[in-house]
LOTOR-804646 format. One record per atom (N, C-alpha, C): residue number from 1; residue in one letter; atom name; z, x, y. Coordinates in pm, whole numbers, always signed. Layout:
BEGIN
   k r  a      z      x      y
 NUM a CA      Z      X      Y
...
REM end
This chain:
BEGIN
   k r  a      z      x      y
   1 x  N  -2509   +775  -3657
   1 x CA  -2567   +651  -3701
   1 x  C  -2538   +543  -3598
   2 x  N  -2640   +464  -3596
   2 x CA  -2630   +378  -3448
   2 x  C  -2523   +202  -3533
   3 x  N  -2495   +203  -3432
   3 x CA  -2450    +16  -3457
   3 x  C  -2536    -73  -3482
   4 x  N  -2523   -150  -3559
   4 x CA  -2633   -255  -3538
   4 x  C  -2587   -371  -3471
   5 x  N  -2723   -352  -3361
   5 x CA  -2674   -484  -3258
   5 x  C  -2701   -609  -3307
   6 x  N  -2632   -771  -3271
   6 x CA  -2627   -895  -3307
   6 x  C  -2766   -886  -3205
   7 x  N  -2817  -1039  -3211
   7 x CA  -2934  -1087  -3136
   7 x  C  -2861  -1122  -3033
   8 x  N  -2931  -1065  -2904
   8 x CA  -2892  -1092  -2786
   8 x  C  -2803   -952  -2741
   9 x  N  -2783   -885  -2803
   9 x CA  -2704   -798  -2770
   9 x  C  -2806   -666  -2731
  10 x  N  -2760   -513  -2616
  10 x CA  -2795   -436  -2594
  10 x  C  -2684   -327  -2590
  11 x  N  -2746   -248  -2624
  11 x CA  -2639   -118  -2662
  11 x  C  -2571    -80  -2491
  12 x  N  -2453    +15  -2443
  12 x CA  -2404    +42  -2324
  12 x  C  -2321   +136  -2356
  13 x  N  -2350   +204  -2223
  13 x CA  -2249   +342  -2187
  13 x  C  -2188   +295  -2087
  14 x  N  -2066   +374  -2115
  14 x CA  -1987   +333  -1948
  14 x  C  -1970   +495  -1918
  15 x  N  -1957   +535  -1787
  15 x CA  -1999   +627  -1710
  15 x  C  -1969   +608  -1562
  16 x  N  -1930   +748  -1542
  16 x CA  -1878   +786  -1408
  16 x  C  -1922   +724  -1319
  17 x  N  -1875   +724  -1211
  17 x CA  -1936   +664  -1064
  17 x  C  -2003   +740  -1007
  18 x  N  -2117   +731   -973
  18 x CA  -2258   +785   -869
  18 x  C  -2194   +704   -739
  19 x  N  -2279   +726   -630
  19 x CA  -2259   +714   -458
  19 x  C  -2224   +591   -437
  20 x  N  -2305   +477   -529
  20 x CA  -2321   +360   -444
  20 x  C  -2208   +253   -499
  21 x  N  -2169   +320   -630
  21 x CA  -2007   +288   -673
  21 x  C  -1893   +338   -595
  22 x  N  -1885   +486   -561
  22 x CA  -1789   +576   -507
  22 x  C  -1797   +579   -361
  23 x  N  -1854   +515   -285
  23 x CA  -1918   +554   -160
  23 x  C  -1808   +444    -73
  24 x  N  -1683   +504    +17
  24 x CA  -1555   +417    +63
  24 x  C  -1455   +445    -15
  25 x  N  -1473   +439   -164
  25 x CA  -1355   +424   -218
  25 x  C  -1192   +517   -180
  26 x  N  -1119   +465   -225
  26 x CA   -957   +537   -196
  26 x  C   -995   +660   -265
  27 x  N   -978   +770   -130
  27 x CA   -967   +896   -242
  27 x  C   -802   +989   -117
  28 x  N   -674   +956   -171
  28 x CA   -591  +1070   -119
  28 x  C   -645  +1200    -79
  29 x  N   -557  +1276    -14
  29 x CA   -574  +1357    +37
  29 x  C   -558  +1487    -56
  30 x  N   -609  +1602    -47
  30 x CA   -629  +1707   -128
  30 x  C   -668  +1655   -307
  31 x  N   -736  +1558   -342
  31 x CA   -804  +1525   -454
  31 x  C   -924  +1518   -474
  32 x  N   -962  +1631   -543
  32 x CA  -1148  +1634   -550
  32 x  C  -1236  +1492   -580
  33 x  N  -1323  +1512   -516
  33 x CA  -1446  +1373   -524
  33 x  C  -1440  +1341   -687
  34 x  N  -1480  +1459   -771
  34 x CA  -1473  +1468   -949
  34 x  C  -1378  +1346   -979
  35 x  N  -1227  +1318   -937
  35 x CA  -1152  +1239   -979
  35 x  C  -1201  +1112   -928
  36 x  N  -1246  +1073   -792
  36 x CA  -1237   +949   -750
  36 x  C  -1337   +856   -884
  37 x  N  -1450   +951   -910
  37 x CA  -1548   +878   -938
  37 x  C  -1576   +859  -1106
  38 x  N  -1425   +916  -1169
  38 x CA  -1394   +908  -1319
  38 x  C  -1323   +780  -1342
  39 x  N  -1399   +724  -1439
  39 x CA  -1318   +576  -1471
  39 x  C  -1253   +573  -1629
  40 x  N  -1142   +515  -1662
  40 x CA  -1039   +538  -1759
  40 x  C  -1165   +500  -1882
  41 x  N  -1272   +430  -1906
  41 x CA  -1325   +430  -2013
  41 x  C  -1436   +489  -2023
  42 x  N  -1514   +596  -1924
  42 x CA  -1591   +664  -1951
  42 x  C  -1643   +751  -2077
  43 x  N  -1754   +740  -2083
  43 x CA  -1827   +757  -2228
  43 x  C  -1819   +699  -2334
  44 x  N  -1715   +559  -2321
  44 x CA  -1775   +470  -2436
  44 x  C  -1887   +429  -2429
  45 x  N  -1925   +356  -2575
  45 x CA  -2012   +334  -2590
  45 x  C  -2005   +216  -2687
  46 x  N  -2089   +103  -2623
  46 x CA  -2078    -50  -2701
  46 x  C  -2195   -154  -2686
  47 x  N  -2185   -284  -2637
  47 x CA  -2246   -371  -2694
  47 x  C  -2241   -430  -2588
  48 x  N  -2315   -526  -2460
  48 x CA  -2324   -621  -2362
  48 x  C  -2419   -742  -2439
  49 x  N  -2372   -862  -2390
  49 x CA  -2441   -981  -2462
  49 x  C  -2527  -1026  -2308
  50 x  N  -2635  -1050  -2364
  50 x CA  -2719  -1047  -2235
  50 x  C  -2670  -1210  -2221
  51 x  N  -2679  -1241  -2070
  51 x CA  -2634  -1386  -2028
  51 x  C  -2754  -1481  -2076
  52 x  N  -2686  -1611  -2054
  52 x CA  -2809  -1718  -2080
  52 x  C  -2955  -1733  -2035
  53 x  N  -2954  -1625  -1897
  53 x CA  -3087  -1655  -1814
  53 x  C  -3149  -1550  -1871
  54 x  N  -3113  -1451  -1964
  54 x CA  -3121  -1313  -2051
  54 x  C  -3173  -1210  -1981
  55 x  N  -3053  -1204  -1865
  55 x CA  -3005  -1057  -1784
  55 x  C  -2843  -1032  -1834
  56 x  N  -2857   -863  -1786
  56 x CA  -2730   -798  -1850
  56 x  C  -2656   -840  -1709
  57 x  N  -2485   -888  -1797
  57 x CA  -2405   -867  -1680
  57 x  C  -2380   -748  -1595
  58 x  N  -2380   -800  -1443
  58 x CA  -2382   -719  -1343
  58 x  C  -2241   -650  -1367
  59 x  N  -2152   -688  -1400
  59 x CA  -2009   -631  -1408
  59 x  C  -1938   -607  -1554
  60 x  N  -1857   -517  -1614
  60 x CA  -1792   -500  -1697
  60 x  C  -1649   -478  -1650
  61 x  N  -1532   -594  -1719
  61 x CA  -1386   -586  -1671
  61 x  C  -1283   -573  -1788
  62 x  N  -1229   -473  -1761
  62 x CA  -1147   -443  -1881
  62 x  C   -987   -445  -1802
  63 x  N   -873   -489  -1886
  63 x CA   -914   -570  -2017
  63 x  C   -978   -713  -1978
  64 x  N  -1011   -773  -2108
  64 x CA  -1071   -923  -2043
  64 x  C   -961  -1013  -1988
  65 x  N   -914  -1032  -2017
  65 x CA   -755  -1112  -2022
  65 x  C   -739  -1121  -1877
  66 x  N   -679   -971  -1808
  66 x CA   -654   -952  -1705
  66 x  C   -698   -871  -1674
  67 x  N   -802   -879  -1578
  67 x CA   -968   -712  -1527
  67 x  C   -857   -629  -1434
  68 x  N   -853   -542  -1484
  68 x CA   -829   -401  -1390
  68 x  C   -895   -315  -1364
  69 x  N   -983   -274  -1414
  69 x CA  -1066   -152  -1464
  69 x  C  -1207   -234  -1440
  70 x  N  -1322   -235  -1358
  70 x CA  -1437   -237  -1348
  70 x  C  -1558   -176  -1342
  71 x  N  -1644   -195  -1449
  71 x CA  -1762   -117  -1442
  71 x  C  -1900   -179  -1403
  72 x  N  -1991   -119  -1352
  72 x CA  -2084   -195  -1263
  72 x  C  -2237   -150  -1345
  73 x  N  -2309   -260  -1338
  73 x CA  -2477   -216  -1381
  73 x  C  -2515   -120  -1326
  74 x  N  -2574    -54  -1368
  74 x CA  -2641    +31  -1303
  74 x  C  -2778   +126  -1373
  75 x  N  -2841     +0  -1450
  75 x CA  -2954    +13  -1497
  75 x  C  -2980    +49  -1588
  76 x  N  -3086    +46  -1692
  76 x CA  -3156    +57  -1824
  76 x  C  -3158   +249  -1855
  77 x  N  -3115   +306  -1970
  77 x CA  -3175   +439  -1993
  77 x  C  -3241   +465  -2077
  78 x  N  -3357   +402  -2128
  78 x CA  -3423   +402  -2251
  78 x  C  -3404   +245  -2268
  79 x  N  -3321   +208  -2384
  79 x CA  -3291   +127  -2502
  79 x  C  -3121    +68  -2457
  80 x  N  -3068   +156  -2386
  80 x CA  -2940   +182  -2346
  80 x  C  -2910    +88  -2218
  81 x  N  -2809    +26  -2164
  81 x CA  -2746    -40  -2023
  81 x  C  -2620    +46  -1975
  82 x  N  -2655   +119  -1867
  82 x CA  -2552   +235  -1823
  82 x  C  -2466   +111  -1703
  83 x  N  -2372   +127  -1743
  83 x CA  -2275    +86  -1640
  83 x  C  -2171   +207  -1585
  84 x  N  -2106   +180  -1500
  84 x CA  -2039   +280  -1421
  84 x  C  -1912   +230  -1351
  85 x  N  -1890   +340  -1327
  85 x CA  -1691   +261  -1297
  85 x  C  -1751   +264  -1174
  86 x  N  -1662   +146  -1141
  86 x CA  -1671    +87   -970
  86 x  C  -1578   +108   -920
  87 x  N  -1469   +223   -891
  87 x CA  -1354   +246   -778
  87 x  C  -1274    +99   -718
  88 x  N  -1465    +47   -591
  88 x CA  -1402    -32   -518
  88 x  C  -1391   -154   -530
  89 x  N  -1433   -172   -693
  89 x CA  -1418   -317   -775
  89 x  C  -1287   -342   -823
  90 x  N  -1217   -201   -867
  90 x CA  -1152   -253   -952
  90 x  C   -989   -201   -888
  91 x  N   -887   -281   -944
  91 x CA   -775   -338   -852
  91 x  C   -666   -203   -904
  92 x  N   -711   -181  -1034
  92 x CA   -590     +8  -1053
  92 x  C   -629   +161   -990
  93 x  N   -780   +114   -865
  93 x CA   -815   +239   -866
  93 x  C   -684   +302   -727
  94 x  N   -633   +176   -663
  94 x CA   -527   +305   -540
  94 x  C   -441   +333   -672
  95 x  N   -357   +323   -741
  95 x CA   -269   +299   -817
  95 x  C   -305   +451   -927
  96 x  N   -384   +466   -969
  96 x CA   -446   +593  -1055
  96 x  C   -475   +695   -940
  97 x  N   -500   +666   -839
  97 x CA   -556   +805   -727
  97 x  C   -449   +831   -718
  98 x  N   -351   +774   -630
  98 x CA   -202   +802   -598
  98 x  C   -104   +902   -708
  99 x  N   -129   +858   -850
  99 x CA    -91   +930   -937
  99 x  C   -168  +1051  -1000
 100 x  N   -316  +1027   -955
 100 x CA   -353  +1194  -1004
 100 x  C   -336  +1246   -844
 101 x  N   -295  +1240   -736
 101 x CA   -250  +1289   -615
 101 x  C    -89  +1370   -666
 102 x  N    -26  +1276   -718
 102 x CA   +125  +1346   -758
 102 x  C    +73  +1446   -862
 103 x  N    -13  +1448   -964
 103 x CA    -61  +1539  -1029
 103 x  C    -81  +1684   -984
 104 x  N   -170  +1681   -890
 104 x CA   -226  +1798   -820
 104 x  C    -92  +1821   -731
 105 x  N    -42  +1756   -649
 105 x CA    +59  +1855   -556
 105 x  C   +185  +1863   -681
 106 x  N   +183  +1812   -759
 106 x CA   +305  +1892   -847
 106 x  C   +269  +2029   -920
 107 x  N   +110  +2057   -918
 107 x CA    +24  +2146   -990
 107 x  C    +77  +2254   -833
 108 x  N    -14  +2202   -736
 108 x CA    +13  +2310   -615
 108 x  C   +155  +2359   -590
 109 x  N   +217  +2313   -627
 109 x CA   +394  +2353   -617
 109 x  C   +430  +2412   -702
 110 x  N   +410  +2374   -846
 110 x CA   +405  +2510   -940
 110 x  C   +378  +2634   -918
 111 x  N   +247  +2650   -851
 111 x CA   +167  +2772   -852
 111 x  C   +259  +2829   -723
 112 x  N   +318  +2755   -617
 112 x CA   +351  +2861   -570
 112 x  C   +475  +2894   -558
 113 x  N   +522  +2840   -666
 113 x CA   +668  +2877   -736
 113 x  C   +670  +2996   -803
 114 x  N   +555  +3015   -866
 114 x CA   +481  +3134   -919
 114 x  C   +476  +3288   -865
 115 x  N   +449  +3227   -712
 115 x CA   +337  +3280   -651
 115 x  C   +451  +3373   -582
 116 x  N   +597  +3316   -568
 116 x CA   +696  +3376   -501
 116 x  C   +724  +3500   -556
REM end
């Protein structure tokens, strides 16, 4: 069952990063592209208030308070406003790479603890 939107409002997905989000961004060494371009709120799904000139904001910053986390327009899908995590917008993306980097080489060190 869908939400019902207020006036002025348009429904939104937030969603991974495509090229022109991901394209530069910090990606460590031995960490697949898959991670760079995953953003911590992917696949929600909510509500953008279209601005006064009644275009959708170009940017989504979470939290509001203090933006860490940025998601970027990236156009109409139907009825829908897909935004997308922006890597090189937003100020936790060295900070999350670095730590799914300790992820994977603590994964690769396991295995070949294993492997002995």
């Amino acid at each position: 069952m869908a939400a019902t939107l207020l006036r002025g409002e348009v429904a939104c997905v937030l969603q991974a990063a495509e090229y022109h989000q991901y394209n530069g961004a910090y990606r460590p060494p031995n960490v697949p592209l898959h991670e760079v371009r995953r953003g911590p709120y992917d696949g929600q799904r909510g509500a953008v208030m279209r601005t006064p000139d009644g275009d959708l904001p170009k940017t989504l910053a979470f939290p509001r308070r203090d933006p860490r986390v940025v998601y970027e327009y990236d156009g109409m899908k139907g009825t829908t406003a897909v935004y997308r995590y922006a890597p090189n917008l937003s100020p936790v993306h060295r900070g999350l790479m670095d730590a799914v980097a300790e992820q994977y080489a603590e994964h690769a060190l396991n295995k070949a603890k294993e492997g002995r």
